[in-house]
Each structure stands twice: as structure tokens, then as C-alpha cells.
C-alpha positions, -999 to 999 in steps of 0.1 A, spaced: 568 260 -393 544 284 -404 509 280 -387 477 306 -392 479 331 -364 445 333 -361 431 300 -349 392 310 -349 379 299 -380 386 265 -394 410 233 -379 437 234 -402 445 202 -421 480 202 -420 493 178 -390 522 202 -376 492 222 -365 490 192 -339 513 179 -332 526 181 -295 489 189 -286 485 164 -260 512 172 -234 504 210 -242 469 200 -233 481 186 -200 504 220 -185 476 241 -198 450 220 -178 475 227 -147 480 262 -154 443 266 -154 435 249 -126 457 270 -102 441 300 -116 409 287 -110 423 274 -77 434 314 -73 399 327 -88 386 304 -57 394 324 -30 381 357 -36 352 340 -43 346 324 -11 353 353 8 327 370 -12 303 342 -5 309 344 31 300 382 29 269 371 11 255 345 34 261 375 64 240 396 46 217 369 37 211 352 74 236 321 61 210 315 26 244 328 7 266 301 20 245 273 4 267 283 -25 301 268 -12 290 233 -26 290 243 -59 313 280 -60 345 261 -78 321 250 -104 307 280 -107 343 299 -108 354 275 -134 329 275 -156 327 315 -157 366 310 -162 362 286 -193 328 300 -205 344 336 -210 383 324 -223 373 297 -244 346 318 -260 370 349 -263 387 366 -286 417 343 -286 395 309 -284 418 298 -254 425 299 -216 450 320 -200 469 284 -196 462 274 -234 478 309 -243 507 302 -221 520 268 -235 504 280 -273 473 259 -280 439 275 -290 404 257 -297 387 253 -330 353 239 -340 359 220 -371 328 235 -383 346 270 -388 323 290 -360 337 303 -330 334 285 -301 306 303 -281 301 303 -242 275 275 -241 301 248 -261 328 264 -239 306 254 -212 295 218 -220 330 210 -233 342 217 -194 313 196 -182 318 165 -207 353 168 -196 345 164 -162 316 140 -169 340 121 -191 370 122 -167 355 112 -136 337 79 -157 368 74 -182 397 86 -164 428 73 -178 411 65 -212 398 98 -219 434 108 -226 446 78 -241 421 82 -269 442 112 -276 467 93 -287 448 69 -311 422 98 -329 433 117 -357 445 151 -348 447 142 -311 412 153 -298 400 138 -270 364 115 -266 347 153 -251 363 170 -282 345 146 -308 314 148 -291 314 184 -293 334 187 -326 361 202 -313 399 205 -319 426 219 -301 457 231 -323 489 245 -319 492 285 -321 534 286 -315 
């Protein structure tokens, strides 16, 4: 199988490119995560040095620090070089926009959130769509125009 190294510009049309996507999609997700989970803890020791220093107003961040981990996380892989996670890279997926651009932070960024959005309304449909849309994008990824596709 011969695929396009370089997965920024355009989805490709031919269907090797996707095929396996979906339960790549799911150990990437689980890769990330525990990097996230990993990119946590610095985080909230740094946030506990910040609320000393700023008489406790610093720790109001611990409600929302693992979304702002993760979405720095996504925002800057997904919008890098590579047009995937650290997780994405490992299993050999990447992200296209069917358009041809490259994915930028802010759709890197609202694709994370629609996916939460999405999950948390549509949990076990949101992947089942997967398996009945062409090229295996998920309800987040045709909102956004979005396809992931298989770099190994």
C-alpha cells in the first residue's frame, strides 16, 4: 500500500487511506489521554505555586486546568507540522481538512470541544456513525470537515 507521506494537504480519495481508522482512532484517543493525564500534574503543581503567590486567586484554576492542558495539547499537535497527536503519530493516523488547508489551532480547538460536546450528548452514537459515513469520520469531523487518514 502506497499512501502520501505527507498528509497535510488534501483527503485522499482512495479508501486504503481509511481504512482501519476507527480502532486507530480509539488507542490514539487512549494514548493521548494519558499524556494529557501526565501533562496534568505538572500543571497542578504549578497552579498550586500560583495560587501561593496569588493569596489562593491562582487555585480558582483547578476547575478547568485539564481542559486547559488539553486543549493547549490538541491546539498545538493537531495544528503542527505533522497534523496529528503524539498518540495519532504512534498508531499512524494524521488529520486532514477536506478542503486542502492545514488544520489551524482554532479547528484543532473546536474539533476537541465538539468532541466533548458531542460525546458527552451522543456517547455511543458518536462512534457508531463512524462506521456508517463514508471514509469513517465521525458526527464532530463532518461538522468541521474533517478526516482522519491513515499515514502507515
Amino acid at each position: 500500500m502506497s499512501l502520501d507521506p505527507n498528509p497535510i494537504y488534501a483527503a485522499p480519495e482512495d479508501w486504503r487511506a481509511y481504512s482501519g481508522v476507527l480502532s486507530r482512532r480509539v488507542f490514539a484517543f487512549l494514548i493521548d489521554y494519558l499524556i494529557v493525564a501526565a501533562l496534568w500534574i505538572p500543571a497542578a503543581v504549578l497552579v498550586f505555586f500560583l495560587g501561593v503567590l496569588t493569596l489562593g486567586l491562582g487555585f480558582l484554576l483547578y476547575p478547568i486546568l485539564f481542559f486547559i492542558v488539553a486543549g493547549l495539547y490538541f491546539g498545538l499537535s493537531l495544528s503542527g507540522p505533522s497534523q496529528a497527536t503524539p498518540g495519532m503519530r504512534a498508531v499512524g493516523i494524521a488529520m486532514v481538512r477536506l478542503d486542502g488547508r492545514r488544520i489551524d489551532f482554532v479547528t484543532a480547538i473546536a474539533h476537541l470541544a465538539l468532541f466533548w460536546i458531542l460525546n458527552s450528548v451522543l456517547t455511543p452514537l458518536i462512534l457508531l456513525a463512524g462506521l456508517f459515513i463514508e471514509r469513517s469520520r465521525l458526527v464532530h469531523d463532518l461538522l468541521l470537515g474533517t478526516a482522519t487518514i491513515r499515514t502507515a
